[in-house]
Residue, then its C-alpha position, 0 to 999 in steps of 0.5 A: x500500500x502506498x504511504x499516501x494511502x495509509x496516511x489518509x487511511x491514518x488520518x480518516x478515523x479520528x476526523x470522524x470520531x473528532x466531527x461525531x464525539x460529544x464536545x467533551x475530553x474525548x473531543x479533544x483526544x480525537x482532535x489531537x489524535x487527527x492533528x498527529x495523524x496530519x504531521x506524519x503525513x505533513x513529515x513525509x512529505x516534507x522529506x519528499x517520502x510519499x513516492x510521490x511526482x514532485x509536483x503532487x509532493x509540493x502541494x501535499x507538503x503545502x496543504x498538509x501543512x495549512x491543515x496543521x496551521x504552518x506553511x508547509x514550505x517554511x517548516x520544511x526549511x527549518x526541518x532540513x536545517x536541523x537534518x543537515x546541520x543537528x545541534x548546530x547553532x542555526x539549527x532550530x530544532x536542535x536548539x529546542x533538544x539541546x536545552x532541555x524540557x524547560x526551556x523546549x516547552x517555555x520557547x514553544x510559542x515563540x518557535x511557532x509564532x517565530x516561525x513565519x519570520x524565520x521562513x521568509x529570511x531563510x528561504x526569500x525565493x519562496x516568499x510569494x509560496x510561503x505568502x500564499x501558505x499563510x493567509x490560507x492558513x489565517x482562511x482556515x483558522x477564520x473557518x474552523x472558529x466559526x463551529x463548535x467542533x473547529x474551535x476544540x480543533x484550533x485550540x488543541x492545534x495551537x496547544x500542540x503547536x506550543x509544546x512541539x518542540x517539547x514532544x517533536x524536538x527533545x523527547x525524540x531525541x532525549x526519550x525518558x525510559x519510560x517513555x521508551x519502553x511504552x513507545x516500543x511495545x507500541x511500535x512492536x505492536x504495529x502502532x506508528x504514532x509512538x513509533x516516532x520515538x523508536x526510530x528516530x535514530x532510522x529516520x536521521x539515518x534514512x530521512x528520505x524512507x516514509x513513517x511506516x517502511x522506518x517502523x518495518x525496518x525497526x521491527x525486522x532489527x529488533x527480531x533480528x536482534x532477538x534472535 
């Protein structure tokens, strides 16, 4: 199955559990599970993995990322930054996994509030794209406000937006035992989502490999490692 078709398969349930669930918790868990669902598809794109044709790539990357509230072309520079040059001091999400939870979760907001700024300095021939990104993304948060079900959807986007350099920055590179204990039973167990924290290691090794062939891979290592 192609990673495009499994990803929109990943992101169909809990857009209809986060559109027919009363507006409760379990609303927020649906709503947070979609935005999840969003990023891995919005991340493979973003390195070009959904064996896709370039063109149909750029507009996945552009409108996965308008769905999850960034311009999809300014994140993705900022992400090949952190690939290309890890720790470095330009590197923005490196500095999130080098200062610790704190100061990850206390410099969340400015990272995304910063990151439109950040976008158009560094990459100026994109400028007009990332443009277009933006005021699609101020169209799609104006929609979402006016229903109930999109007010708990943009409330819990910007809350993860807020502490991503917390969950998507330091914990992958620095995972508590914890935390990797759980994710790995999970990730052996077929679940993607936690995956992330097993096979990040795969994914800086391997960035142009989708989500779901680096969890393949990292269950065939960790059978093999067993043996």
């Amino acid at each position: 199955m192609r990673p495009l078709t499994r990803h929109l398969m990943d992101v169909l349930l809990p857009l209809i559990l986060w559109r027919v669930l009363p507006r409760n918790v379990l609303q927020v868990v649906a709503a947070a599970l979609l935005f999840f669902a969003i990023f891995a598809l919005f991340h493979d794109a973003l390195h070009g993995a959904l064996g896709l044709p370039r063109a149909l790539n750029e507009r996945v990357l552009t409108w996965s990322g308008v769905l999850m509230g960034v311009s999809g072309h300014a994140a993705r520079r900022a992400h090949l930054v952190h690939h290309a040059r890890p720790f470095a001091v330009d590197d923005p999400e490196g500095l999130a996994a080098r200062e610790g939870p704190w100061a990850a979760l206390l410099g969340g907001p400015a990272c995304y509030l910063g990151l439109r700024a950040w976008g158009l300095a560094h990459a100026p021939h994109e400028r007009d794209l990332q443009g277009r990104e933006w005021r699609a993304v101020a169209v799609y948060f104006l929609g979402l406000v006016l229903f109930p079900a999109g007010r708990i959807f943009l409330v819990t986007m910007l809350a993860l937006h807020a502490t991503m350099p917390l969950w998507a920055a330091f914990l992958p590179h620095h995972p508590p035992r914890v935390l990797l204990a759980l994710a790995s039973g999970l990730a052996r167990a077929g679940f993607t989502l936690p995956a992330v924290f097993v096979t990040h290691g795969l994914h800086h090794q391997h960035p142009k490999l989708d989500g779901y062939t680096l969890l393949r891979r990292w269950r065939e290592e960790e059978r093999l490692a067993h043996r």
